[in-house]
Every structure is written in structure tokens, then in C-alpha cells.
N, C-alpha and C positions, 0 to 999 in steps of 0.2 A: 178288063177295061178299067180304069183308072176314074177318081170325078172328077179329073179338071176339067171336062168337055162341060161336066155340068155345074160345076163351080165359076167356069166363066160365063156360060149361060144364066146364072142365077147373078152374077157380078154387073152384066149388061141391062138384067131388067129391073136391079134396085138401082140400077144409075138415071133409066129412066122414070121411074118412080118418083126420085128425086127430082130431078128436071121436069116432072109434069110436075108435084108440087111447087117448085120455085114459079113455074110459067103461069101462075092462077094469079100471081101478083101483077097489078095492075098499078101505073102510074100513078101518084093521087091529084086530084084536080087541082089543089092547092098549090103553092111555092112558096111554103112555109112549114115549121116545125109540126106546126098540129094540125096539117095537113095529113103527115108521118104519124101524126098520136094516131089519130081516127085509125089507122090500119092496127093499129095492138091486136087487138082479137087475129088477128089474119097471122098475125108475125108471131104470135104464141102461137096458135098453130101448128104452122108449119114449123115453129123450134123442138115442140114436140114431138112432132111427125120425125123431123130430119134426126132427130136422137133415136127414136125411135129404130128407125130403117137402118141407120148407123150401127146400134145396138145386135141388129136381125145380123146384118151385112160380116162384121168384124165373128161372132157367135157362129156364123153359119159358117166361115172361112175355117174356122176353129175345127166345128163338129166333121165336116167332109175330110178332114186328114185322117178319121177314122175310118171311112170306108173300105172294105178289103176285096170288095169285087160289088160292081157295079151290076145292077140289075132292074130289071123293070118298076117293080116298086117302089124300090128306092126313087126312078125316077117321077112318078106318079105322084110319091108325097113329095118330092120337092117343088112339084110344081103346085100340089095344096097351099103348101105355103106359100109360093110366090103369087097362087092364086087370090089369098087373103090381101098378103102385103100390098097387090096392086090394087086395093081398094084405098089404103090409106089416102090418097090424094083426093077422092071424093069426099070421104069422111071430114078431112083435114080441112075441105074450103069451105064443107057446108056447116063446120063446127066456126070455121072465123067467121063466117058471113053471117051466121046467124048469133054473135057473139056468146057462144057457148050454152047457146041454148038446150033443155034438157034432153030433148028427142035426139038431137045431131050428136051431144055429148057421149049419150048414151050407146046411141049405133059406132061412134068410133071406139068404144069400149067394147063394144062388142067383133068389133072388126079386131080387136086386138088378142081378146079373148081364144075367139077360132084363128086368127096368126099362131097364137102363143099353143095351141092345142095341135095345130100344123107340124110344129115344131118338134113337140114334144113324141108324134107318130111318127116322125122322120129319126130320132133319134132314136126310140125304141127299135125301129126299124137296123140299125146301125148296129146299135148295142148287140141285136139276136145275131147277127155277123158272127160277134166276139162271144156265143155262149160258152164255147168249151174252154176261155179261160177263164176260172172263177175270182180271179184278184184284178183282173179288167172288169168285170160286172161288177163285181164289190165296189168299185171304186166308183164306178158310172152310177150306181142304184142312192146315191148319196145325193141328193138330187134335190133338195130345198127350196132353190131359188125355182126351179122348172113347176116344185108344191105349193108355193106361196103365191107366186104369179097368179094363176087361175081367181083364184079366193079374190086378191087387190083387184082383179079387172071386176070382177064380179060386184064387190062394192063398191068400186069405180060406177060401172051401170047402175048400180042401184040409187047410189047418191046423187047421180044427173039430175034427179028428178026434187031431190032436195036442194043440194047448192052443189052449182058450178066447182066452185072451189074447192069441196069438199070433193068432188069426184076427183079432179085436177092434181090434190093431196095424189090421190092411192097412184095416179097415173105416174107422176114425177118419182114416189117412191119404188113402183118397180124400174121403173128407168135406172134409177139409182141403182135399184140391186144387182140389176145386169149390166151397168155402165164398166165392168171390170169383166174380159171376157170368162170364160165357167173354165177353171182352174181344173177340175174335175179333170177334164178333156188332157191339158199339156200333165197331167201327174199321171192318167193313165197312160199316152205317149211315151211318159219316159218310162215304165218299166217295159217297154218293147224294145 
């Protein structure tokens, strides 16, 4: 069996993930500009989020061309992680609503941390597929951005509690890192 069954499974629930976070937005009572200011915390937010799930969505598109036969597990952790990601919309409203206040800051750091740890069992998962060729593992075991992540969410949670911003920093720089899907994946592809 093949994982486009679960690739489009996983495609339908980060679409509504998306859509539940877009739907949290509410009219502003105003009809005027800074009516729209007052929502910032909401609309960072959800910029985050929406890059975010973007980030997972396009990466997870990626990693599933390496499956070589589908199996329970595999389905299992895929649904870990979509089980994480489908938290982002909770984190995401109570982090606007409460304009990035430390505690909400910190639990979507944390919500991102076990996404990103989701990930990283799904991939391993993958990778043990391809044990017996060693120049596919080689390639996959190169893994930096998967090693750094953890660490940034971590002081991402930790500085919640210090400054906002300062958590916000680590957030935007892993976004950053993975805003280019993991190269990794189409170099191992091509030598197949």
C-alpha cells in the first residue's frame, strides 16, 4: 500500500486546522483602522500558526515520498503528529487573546515542541524502511535542522516567561529554518 491514502488524509486535516484557525477571527466592533490594530496579537498569531502548518504541510508532503510500504505504525505516528498539530488552533487563539501572554506563549511552544518530536518519530520511522541502504541513511542521518529545532522550541518555552519577544525570536527562527522544505529528502530521492 502506497501513503497517498495517508497523505491526503493528513492534507484534509492541516486544511482544517487552517480553517479552524482562520474561523477564531471575529469581526472587530470598530469601522476603522484601529479597530484592525487591536486584533495584532490575533493576526500574529495566526501568521505564525499559518506558517507554521504551512511548514509541517509542504515537509510532510516531502518526507511520505519516502515510504516504501505502508504499515501500521507509520500510520500511528502520523496521526501523533496530526494529533499535536490539531492543537495549534487552541494555542494560537489563546496565545492572541491573551496577547502573548507567558503561560499560553509557552504551551504553544510546547505544543510545537511535541509536533516537532512527532515528526521526528515519523521520520525515523521512515528512514528504518531504508536500513539496508547505507548511502540513504547517510544522507537522512544529516539532520541539523530536525537537532536544532527541539533546543529553539525549548528556549522559545522557556523565555515565555521572560519576554514575549524574546520567545517569539526562537519561534520565527525555526520557522525560518524550515521555511525551505529539508533538502535532505529530494538528494536522497535522487539517488533512487
Amino acid at each position: 500500500m502506497k501513503a497517498n491514502r495517508m497523505e491526503a488524509f493528513s492534507d484534509g486535516v492541516l486544511a482544517i486546522i487552517i480553517t479552524i484557525m482562520v474561523l477564531e477571527f471575529k469581526v472587530p466592533e470598530g469601522h476603522d483602522w484601529y479597530a484592525l490594530i487591536e486584533l495584532g496579537p490575533k493576526i500574529l498569531s495566526y501568521i505564525f500558526s499559518f506558517v507554521y502548518v504551512g511548514i509541517y504541510w509542504n515537509n510532510h508532503h516531502h518526507l511520505l515520498h519516502m515510504v516504501r510500504t505502508m504499515n501500521g505504525p507509520l500510520m500511528w505516528l502520523n496521526l501523533l503528529l496530526l494529533f499535536w498539530l490539531s492543537l495549534v488552533p487552541f494555542t494560537t487563539a489563546w496565545m492572541g487573546e491573551s496577547h502573548f501572554a507567558a503561560t499560553p506563549t509557552a504551551l504553544y511552544g510546547i505544543v510545537l515542541l511535541l509536533a516537532s518530536f512527532s515528526y521526528w518519530l515519523l521520520q525515523r520511522a521512515i528512514i528504518n524502511q531504508h536500513s539496508g541502504d547505507s548511502s540513504f541513511v547517510r544522507v537522512m542521518g544529516k539532520d541539523w535542522k530536525g537537532k536544532l529545532s527541539p533546543l529553539l522550541y525549548l528556549a522559545a518555552i522557556l523565555t515565555a516567561y521572560v519576554s514575549p519577544w524574546i520567545s517569539g525570536f526562537f519561534f520565527v527562527l525555526v520557522a525560518v529554518i524550515w521555511f525551505v522544505p529539508d533538502k535532505r529528502i529530494e538528494h536522497a530521492l535522487k539517488g533512487h
